[in-house]
C-alpha positions, 0 to 999 in steps of 0.5 A: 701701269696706268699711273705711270703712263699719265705721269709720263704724259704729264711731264710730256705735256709740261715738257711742251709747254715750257718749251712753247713759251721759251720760242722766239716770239718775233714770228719768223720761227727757227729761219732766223736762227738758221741765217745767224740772226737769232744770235744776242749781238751785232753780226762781225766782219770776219777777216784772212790773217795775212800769215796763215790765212785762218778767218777769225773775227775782227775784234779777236784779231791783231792789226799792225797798219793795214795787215790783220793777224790772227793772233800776236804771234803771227803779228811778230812772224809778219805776212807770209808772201803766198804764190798763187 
């Protein structure tokens, strides 16, 4: 019994470690992740698809002129007219 819980504290404490290392080392800890900047990469605009409304990214969308769509087939549907 006593070999078996120095082996779970063994892998606990090797557990700790590896997971010690791996952290983030530009010392603002898990708030920057928090705020989207632990993320690889440059933040994106997000942008209204002018049929539906769904958010996406700018890259993932569809422009025709001054509209944005989300996908190519909203882009062939064209805007719909929203009452407000």
């Amino acid at each position: 019994m006593r070999n078996l819980l120095l082996f779970v504290l063994v892998l606990v404490g090797i557990w700790w470690v590896r997971r010690a290392l791996n952290r983030p080392r530009d010392g603002r800890g898990s708030a920057g992740k928090q705020a989207g900047e632990g993320r690889k990469g440059a933040l994106e605009r997000m942008l209204g698809c002018d049929h539906c409304g769904v958010h996406v990214p700018e890259s993932e969308g569809v422009r025709d002129g001054e509209l944005f769509f989300c996908c190519e087939e909203h882009r062939r549907l064209g805007a719909r007219h929203r009452d407000s």
